[in-house]
C-alpha positions in Angstrom: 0.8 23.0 -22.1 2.3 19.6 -21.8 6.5 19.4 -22.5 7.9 18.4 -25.5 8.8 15.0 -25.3 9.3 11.8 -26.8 6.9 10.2 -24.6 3.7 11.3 -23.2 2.0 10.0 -20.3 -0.7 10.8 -18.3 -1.3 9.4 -14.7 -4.5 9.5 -12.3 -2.9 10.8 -9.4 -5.9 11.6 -7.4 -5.0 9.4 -4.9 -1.9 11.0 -3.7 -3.8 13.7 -2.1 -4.5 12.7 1.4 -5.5 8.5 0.9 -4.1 7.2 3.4 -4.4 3.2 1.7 -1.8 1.9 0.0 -3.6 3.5 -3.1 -2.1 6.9 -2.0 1.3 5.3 -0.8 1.6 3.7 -4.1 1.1 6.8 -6.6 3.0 9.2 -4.4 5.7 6.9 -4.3 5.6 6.2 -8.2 5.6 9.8 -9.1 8.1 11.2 -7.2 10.7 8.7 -8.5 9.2 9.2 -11.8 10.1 12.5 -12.2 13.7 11.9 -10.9 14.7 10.0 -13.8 16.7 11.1 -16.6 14.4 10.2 -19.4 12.9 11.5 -22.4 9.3 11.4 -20.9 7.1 14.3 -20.3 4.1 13.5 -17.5 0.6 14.5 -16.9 -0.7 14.5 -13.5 -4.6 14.5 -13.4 -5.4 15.9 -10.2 -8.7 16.3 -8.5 -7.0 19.2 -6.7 -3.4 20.8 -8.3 -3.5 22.9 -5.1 -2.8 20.6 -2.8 0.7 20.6 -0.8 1.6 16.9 -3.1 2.1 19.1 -6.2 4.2 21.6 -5.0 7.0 19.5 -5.3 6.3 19.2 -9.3 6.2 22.9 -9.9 8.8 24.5 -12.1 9.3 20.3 -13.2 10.1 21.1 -17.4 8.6 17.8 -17.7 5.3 17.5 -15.1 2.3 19.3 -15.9 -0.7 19.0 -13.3 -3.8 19.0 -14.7 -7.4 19.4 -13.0 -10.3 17.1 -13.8 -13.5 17.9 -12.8 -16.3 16.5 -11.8 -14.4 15.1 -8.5 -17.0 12.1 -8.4 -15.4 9.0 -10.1 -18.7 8.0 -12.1 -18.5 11.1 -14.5 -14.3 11.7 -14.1 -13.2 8.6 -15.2 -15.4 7.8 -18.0 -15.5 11.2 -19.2 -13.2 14.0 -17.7 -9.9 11.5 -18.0 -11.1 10.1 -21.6 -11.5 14.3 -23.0 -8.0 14.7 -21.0 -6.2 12.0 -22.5 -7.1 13.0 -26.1 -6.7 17.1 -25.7 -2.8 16.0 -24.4 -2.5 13.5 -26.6 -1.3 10.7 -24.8 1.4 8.1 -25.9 -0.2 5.7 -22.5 -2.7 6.4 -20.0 -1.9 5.0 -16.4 -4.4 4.5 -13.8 -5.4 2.0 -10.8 -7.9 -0.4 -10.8 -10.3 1.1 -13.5 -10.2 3.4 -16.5 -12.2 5.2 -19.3 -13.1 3.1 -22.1 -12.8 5.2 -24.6 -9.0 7.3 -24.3 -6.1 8.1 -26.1 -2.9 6.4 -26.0 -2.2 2.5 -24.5 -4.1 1.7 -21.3 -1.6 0.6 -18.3 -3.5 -0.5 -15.2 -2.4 -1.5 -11.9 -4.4 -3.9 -10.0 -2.5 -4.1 -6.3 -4.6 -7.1 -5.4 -7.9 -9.3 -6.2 -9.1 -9.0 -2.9 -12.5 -8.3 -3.9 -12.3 -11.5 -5.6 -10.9 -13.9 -3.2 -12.4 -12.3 0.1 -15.6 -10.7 -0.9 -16.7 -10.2 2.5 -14.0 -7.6 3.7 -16.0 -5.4 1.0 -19.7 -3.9 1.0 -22.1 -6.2 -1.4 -22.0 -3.1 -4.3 -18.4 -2.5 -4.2 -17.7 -6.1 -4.5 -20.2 -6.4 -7.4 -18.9 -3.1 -9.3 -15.0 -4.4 -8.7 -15.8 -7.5 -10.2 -17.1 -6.2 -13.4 -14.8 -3.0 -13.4 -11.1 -4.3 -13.1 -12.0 -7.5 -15.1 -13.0 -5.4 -18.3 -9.8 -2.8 -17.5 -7.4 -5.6 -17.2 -8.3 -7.6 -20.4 -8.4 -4.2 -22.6 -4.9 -2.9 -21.0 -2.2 -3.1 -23.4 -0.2 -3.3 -19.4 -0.9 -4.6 -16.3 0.8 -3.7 -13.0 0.5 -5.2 -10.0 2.9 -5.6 -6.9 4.1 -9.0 -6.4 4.3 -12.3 -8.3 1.1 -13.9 -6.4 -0.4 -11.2 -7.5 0.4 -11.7 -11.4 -0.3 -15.4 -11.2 -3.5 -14.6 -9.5 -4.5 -11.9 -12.0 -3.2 -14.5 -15.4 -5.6 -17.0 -13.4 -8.5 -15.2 -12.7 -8.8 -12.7 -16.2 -7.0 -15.9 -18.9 -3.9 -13.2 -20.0 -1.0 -14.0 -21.1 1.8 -13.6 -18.4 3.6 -11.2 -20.7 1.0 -8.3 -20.3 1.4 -8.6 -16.6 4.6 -7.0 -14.9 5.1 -7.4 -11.5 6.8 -4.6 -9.6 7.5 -4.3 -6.0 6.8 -1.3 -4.1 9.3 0.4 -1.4 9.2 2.0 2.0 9.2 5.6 1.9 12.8 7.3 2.2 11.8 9.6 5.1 11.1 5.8 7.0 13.8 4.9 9.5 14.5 4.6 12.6 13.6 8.1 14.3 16.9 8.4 16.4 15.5 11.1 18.6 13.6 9.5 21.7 12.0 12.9 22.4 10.7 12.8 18.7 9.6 9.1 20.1 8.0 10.4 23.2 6.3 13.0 21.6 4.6 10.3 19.8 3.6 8.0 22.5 1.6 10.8 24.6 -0.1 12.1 21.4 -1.9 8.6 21.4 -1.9 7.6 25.6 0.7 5.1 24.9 2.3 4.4 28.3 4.4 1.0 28.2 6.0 -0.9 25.4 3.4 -1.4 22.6 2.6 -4.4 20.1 1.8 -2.3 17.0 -0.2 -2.8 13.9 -1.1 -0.1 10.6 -3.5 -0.8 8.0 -7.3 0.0 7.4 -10.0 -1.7 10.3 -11.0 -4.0 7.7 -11.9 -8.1 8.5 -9.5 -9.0 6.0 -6.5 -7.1 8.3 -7.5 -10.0 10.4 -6.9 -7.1 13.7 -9.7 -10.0 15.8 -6.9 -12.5 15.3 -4.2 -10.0 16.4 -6.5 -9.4 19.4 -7.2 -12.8 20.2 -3.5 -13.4 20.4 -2.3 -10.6 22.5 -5.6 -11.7 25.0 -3.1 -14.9 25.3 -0.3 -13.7 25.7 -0.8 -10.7 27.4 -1.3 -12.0 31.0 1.9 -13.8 30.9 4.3 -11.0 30.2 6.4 -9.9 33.0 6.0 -6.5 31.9 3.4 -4.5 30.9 2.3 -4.2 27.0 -0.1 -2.5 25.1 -1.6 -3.4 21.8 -1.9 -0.3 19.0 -4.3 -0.2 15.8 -3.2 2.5 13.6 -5.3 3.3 10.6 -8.7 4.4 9.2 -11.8 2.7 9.7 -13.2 0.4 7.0 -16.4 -2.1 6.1 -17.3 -3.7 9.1 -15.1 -2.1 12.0 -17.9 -2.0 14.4 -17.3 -6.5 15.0 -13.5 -5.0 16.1 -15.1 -2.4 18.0 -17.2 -5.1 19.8 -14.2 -7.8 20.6 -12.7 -4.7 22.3 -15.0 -3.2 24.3 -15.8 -7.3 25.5 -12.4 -8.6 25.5 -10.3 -9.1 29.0 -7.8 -7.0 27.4 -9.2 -4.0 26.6 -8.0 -1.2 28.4 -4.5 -2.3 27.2 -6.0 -1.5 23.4 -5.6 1.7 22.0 -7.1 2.2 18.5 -5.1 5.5 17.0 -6.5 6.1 13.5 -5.3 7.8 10.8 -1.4 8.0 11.5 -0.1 10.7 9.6 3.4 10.9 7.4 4.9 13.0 10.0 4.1 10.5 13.4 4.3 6.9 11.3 8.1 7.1 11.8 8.1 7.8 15.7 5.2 5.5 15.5 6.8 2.6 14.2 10.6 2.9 15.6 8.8 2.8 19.5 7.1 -0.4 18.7 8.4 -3.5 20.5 7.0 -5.2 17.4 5.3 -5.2 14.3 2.3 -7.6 13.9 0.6 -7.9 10.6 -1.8 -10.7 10.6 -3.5 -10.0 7.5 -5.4 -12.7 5.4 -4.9 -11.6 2.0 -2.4 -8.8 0.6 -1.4 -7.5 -2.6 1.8 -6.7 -1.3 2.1 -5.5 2.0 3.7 -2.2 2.4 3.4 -2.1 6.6 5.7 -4.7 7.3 8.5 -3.5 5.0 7.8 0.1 6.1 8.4 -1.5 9.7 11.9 -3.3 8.7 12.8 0.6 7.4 12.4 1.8 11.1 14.4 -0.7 12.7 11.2 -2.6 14.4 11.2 -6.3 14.5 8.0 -8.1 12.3 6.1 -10.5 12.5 3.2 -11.5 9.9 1.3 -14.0 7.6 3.0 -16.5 6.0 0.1 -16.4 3.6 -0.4 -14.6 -0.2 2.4 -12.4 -1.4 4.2 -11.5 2.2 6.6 -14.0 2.4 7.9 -12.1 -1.0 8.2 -8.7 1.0 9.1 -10.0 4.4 11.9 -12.7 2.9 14.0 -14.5 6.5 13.4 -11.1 7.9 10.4 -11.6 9.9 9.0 -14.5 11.8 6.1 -15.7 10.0 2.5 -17.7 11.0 -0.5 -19.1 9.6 -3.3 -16.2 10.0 -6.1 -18.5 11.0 -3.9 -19.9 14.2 -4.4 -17.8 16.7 -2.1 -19.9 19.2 0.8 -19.1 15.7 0.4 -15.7 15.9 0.3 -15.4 20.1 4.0 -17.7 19.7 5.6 -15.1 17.3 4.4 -12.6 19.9 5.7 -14.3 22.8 9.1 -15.2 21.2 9.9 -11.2 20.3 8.8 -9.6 23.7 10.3 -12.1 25.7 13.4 -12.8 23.5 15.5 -9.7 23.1 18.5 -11.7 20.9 15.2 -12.5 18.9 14.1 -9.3 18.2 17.9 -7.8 17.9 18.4 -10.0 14.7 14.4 -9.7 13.2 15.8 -5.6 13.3 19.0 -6.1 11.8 17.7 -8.4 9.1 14.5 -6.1 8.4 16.8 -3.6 7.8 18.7 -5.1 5.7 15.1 -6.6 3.4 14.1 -3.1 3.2 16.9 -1.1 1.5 16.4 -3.8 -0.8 13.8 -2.4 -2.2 13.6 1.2 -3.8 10.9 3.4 -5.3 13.3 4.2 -8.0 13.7 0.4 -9.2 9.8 0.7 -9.3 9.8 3.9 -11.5 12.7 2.2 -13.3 10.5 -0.8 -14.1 7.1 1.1 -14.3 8.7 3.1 -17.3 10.1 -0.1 -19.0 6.1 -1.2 -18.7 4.6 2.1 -20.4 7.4 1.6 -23.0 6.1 -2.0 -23.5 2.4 -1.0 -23.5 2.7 2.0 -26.4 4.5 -0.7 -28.6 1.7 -3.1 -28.2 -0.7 -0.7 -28.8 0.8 0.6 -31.9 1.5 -2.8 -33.0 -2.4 -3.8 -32.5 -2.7 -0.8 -34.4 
């Protein structure tokens, strides 16, 4: 039974359970805080598994019900499992990312991270691509809410779907509270020889996608690699995605590559030791909705560098040294100037540190609410 409550909303949280994407960053994030604040809304998790080790957290919650939907595959859950759901629970809003029922009770917010699928169609498989494009444009123009995670994102989304700017709130995202610097160098160690890391390590997280632009990164480190008085290694952390056989292949053939280490996956438990041995943080990625590594970086104390391109100059602020993607001799000179300056990298730490605790997954609850809040209004005004 869902709580009494003023307010009833109901949230896909699918992704939380094990997605290792920003997808899964982004709702676990969003619900935790959620539930922390003092409010008169009750919450409906729809869960593909309420089982898993996410939800335990919720139990005993007088305002968090978990809910499972069933099928698991999205083609009958969304249009029909989550449309039954939101009615038999009678919704006040219905939150979900990317792409909801289209029938449903209660006012449709949706958060759309990024139009990536839009503006680099060729980091995604010729279906997706085509099913994305039809998908989020017919969920954002029926939303009474749109989310998304930076202002380049919003006026990308106004230009691209014609909505007014008011049915668009843009809402950073935070670094995790459990990221910071890990201040045991066992912990570190530990760490290093789980993945064969045996020198000082140039480090990069995100999917094997083209448009985490990892061939640039590798390009760059093939520079500046020989001309490093001591040693250095470059690490890939994350899952593999379209196309990561072409990264495959610049490794296996590049001069470099037995100072390459590609990781995967990087669990919640390593990412901090991960991230607080790095010498640096490279993100060279073309296109981001936001850009949760680098800031998750600046939470653990490890100078960044990154793209001065799309919405990470937003995130990143004076905190990181910054480079046009499609250089290769840009990104190999922000490389160079943090492993061979150390005054360089001591004040890229401090001031990372600094960007970060600017930003709080309880601002975004804060502000997420204030959006559902928004949304029911509209809808009941429309109605």
């Amino acid at each position: 039974m869902v709580p009494s409550a003023t307010v009833r909303v109901g949230i896909d949280t699918h992704a939380a359970e094990g997605d290792p994407s920003g997808n899964g960053t982004y709702i676990r994030g969003l619900t935790r805080a959620l539930a922390r604040l003092d409010d008169d809304v009750a919450y409906v998790f729809y869960a593909l598994d309420p089982g898993h080790e996410f939800y335990a957290q919720f139990r005993g919650h007088p305002r968090v019900v978990v809910r499972r939907l069933w099928p698991r595959h999205a083609l009958a859950r969304i249009p029909l499992a989550l449309a039954v759901a939101s009615r038999r629970d009678r919704l006040d809003a219905l939150h979900v990312q990317y792409v909801g029922p289209p029938r449903h009770q209660g006012a449709l917010v949706v958060t759309i991270h990024d139009l990536a699928f839009l503006r680099i169609p060729a980091s995604f498989s010729r279906l997706q691509s085509i099913r994305l494009r039809w998908q989020v444009r017919a969920n954002a123009r029926r939303a009474a809410a749109v989310i998304t995670d930076s202002e380049h994102s919003k006026r990308d989304i106004r230009d691209a779907y014609g909505l007014a700017e008011s049915r668009i709130a843009a809402i950073p995202l935070a670094a995790d509270a459990p990221l910071a610097p890990a201040p045991d160098a066992t912990a570190r160690e530990t760490v290093r020889r789980k993945f064969g890391i045996t020198h000082r390590y140039v480090l990069s997280v995100g999917r094997l996608n083209a448009r985490k632009n990892l061939l640039g990164l590798l390009r760059a480190f093939e520079r500046v690699r020989p001309g490093l008085a001591e040693p250095a290694q470059l690490v890939l952390a994350g899952p593999r995605d379209f196309r990561a056989d072409a990264l495959d292949r610049a490794i296996t053939a590049s001069p470099c590559a037995n100072d390459v280490l590609r990781v995967g996956a990087v669990s919640r438990e390593d990412l901090p030791g991960l991230l607080s041995g790095a010498a640096v943080f490279a993100y060279p990625s073309l296109f981001e909705g936001f850009g949760l590594p680098p800031l998750e970086a600046m939470a653990c104390g490890v100078p960044v560098i990154c793209s001065n391109t799309t919405s990470l100059p937003e995130v990143v602020g004076d905190a990181a040294l910054t480079f046009d993607p499609l250089r290769t001799d840009e990104i190999g000179a922000a490389l160079r100037h943090v492993l061979t300056d150390g005054a360089v990298a001591a004040d890229l730490i401090a001031r990372g540190r600094a960007r970060a605790a600017r930003f709080s997954w309880r601002t975004t609850a804060e502000l997420t609410l204030q959006a559902y809040r928004r949304a029911i209004r509209s809808a009941h005004s429309r109605a």
